[in-house]
N, C-alpha and C positions, 0 to 999 in steps of 0.2 A: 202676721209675723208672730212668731212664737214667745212669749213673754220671756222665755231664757234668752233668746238670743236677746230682745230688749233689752234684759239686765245686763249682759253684758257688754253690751254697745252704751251703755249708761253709767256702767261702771268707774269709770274714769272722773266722770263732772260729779256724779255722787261723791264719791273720795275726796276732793279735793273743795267741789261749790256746797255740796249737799242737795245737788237740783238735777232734774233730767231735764232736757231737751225735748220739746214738743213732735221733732221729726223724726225719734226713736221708736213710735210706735206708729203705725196706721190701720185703724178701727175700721174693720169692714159695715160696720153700723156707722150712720151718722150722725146720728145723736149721740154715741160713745164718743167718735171722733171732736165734735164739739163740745163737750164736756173734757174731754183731756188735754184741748187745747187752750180750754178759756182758764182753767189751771194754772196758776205759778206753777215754778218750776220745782219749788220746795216740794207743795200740792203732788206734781206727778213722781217726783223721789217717793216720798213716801209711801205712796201708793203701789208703785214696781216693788219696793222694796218688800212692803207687806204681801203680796201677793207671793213673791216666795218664800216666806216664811215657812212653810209646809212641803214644801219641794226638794226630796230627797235625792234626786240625780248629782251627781256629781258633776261639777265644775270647773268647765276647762283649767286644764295647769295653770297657764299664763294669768288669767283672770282670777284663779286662787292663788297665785307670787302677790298678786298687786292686794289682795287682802291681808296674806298673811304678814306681808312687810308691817303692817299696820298695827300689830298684834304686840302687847307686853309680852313680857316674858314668863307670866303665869298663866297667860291665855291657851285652854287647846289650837292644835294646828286646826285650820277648819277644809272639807272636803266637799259640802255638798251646798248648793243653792241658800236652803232653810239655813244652814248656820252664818253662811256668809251673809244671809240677809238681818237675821239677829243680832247681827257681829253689829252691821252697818246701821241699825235701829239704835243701838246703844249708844255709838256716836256721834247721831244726826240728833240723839236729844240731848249731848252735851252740850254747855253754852260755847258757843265762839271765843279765842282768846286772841288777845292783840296779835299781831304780825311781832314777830321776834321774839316773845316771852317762850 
């Protein structure tokens, strides 16, 4: 599987849990594979996320709405993999706030 399409089958639980799911990727290695599974789920966000960090393709529309909703209003719009993944780095290391604050 192609780590873009990963990310953005991932995209959703990252957004919202800050975690990927184990059955978003399948490692043609199996020792990759058991290392991405023995992973939290925090563990495997991070790691999708970092990986695109550097991946300048652009982003499907629909997967770049669900980012951009997300965005202050001093924030660039973002277009491509790497920003959306830097986007999403910045928020996975904010602290969690209570529900309703």
């Amino acid at each position: 599987m192609y780590l873009t399409k990963a990310f953005c089958d991932a995209l959703e639980s990252i957004i919202s849990e800050g975690e990927a799911d184990a059955e978003v990727i399948e490692f043609f290695d199996a020792k990759e594979q058991k290392r991405w599974e023995a992973w939290d789920g925090r563990r495997r966000a991070r790691w999708l996320v970092g990986q695109m960090c550097s991946c300048t393709d652009i982003i499907p529309s629909s997967d770049r709405q669900s980012i951009n909703d997300l965005r202050d209003d001093g924030d660039r719009e973002i277009f491509t993999y790497a920003q959306a993944a830097r986007f999403l780095l910045r928020l996975m290391q904010q602290p969690a706030t209570p529900a309703g604050i």
